[in-house]
Backbone as a ProteinNet text record, in pm:
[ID]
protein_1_A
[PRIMARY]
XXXXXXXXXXXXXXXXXXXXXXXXXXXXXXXXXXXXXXXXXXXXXXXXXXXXXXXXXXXXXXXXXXX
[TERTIARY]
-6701.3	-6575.3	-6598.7	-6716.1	-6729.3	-6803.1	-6858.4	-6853	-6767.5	-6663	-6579.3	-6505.2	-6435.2	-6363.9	-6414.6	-6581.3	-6608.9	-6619.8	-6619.8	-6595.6	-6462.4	-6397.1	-6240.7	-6185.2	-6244.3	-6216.1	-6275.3	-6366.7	-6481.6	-6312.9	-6239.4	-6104.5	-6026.1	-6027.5	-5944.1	-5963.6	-6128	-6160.4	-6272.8	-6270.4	-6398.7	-6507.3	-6489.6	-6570.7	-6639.7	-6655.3	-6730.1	-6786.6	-6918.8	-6950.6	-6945.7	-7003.7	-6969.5	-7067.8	-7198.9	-7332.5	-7265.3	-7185.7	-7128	-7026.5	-6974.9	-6867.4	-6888.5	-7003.9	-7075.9	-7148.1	-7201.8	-7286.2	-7163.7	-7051	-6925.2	-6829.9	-6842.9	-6753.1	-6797.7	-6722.4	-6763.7	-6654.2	-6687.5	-6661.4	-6579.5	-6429.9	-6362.2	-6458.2	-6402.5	-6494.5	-6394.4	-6245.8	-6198.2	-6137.5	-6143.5	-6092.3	-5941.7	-5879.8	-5699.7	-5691	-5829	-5786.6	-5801	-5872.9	-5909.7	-6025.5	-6013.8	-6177.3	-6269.9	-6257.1	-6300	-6201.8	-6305.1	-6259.5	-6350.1	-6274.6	-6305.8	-6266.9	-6382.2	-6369.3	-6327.7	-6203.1	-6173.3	-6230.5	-6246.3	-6307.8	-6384.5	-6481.5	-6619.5	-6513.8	-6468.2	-6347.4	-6252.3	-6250.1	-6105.4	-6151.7	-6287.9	-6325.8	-6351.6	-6386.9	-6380.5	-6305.7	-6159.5	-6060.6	-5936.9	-5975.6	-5862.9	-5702.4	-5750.4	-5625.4	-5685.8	-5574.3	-5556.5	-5621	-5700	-5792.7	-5675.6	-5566.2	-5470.8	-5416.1	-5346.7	-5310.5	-5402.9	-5527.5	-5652.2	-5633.5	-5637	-5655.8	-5496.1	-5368.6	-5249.2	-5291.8	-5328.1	-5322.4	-5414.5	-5541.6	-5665.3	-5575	-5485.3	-5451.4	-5288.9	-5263.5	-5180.2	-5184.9	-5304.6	-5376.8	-5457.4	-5508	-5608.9	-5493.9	-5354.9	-5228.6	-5160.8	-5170	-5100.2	-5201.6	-5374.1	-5453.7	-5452	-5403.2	-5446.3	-5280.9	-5178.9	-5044.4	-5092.1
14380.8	14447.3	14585	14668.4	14799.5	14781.2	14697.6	14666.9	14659.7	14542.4	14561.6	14642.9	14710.8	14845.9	14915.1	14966.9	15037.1	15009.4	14870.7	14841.2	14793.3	14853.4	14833.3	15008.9	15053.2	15189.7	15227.9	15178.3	15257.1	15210.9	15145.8	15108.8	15205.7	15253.9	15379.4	15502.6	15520.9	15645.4	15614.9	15572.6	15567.2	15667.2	15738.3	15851	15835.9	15765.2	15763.2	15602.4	15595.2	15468.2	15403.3	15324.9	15228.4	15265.1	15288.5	15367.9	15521.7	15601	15734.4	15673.7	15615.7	15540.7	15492.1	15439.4	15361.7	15447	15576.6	15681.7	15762.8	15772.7	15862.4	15770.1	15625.4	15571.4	15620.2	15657.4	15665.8	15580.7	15568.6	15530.2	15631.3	15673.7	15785.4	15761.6	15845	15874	15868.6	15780	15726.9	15594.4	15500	15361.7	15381.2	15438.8	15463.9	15503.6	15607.9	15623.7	15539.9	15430.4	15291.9	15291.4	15178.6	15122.9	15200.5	15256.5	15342.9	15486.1	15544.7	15711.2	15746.1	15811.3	15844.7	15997.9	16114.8	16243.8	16233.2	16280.7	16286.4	16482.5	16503.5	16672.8	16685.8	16579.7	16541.1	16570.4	16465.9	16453	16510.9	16631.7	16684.4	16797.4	16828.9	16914.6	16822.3	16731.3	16673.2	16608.8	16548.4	16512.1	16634.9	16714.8	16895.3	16841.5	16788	16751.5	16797.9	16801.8	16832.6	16675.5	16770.2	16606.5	16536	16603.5	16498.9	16422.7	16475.1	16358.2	16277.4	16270.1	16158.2	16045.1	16116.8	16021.4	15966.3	16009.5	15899.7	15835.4	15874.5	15801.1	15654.9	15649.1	15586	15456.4	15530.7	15456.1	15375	15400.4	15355	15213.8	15216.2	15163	15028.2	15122.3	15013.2	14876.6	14952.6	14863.8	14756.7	14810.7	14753.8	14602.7	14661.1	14533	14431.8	14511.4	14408.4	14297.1	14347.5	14228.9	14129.2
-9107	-9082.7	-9019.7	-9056.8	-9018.2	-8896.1	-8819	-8669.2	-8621.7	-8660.3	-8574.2	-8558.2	-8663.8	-8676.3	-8550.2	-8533.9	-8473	-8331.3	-8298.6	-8177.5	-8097.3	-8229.2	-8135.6	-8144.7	-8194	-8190.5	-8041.1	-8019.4	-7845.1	-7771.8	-7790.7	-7645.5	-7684.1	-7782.3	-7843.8	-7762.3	-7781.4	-7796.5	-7653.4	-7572.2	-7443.4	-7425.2	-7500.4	-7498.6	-7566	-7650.4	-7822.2	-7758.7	-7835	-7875	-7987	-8035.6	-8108.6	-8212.5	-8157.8	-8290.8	-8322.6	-8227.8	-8298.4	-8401.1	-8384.2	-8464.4	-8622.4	-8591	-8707.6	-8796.4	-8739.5	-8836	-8908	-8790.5	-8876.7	-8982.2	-8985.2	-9057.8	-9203.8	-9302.8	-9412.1	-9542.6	-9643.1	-9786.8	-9829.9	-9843.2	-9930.6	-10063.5	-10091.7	-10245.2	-10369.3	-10298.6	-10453.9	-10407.1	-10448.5	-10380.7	-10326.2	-10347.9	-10336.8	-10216.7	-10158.4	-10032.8	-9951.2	-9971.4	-9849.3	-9867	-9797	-9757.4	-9664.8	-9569.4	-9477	-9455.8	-9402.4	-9377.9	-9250.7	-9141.2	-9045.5	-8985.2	-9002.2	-9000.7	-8838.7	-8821.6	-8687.1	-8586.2	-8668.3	-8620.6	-8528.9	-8527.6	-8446.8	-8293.3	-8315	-8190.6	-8148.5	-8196.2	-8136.2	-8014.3	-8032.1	-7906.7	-7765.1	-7771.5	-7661.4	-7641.9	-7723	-7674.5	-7644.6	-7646.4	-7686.4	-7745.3	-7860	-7943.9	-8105.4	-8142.6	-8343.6	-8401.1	-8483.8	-8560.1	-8658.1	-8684.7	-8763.1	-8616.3	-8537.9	-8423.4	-8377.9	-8350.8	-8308.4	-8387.1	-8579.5	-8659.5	-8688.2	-8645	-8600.4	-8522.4	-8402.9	-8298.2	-8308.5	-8404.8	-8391.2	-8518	-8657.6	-8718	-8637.9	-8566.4	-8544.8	-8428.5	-8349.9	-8240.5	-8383.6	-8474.8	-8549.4	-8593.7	-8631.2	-8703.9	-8623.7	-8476.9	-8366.2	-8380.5	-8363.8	-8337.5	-8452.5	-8600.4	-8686.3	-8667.2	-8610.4	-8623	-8538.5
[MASK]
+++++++++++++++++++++++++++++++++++++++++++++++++++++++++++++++++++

């Protein structure tokens, strides 16, 4: 699952690969928050956007692919 996550995120994000993807995916550290957690900060200097809008934008793209 955390492949693919990360390789449908690279159509998201073209800038990023799929191994940056995979070293930043992480485990929240209480189950309630989900299964995965993705520090969007990395990304907001080279996309020149707010790391809360990336991480709408990335969850909202991830929701579209899972219907």
């Amino acid at each position: 699952m955390k492949t693919k996550i990360c390789n449908y995120l690279t159509t998201l994000l073209p800038e990023s690969t799929a191994e940056q993807f995979m070293t930043l995916l992480e485990t929240p550290p209480e189950a309630s928050m989900g299964d995965f957690a993705l520090p969007c900060f990395s990304f907001a200097k080279v996309l020149r956007k707010n790391p809360k809008l990336i991480a709408e934008e990335l969850a909202e793209g991830l929701l579209e692919q899972a219907e």
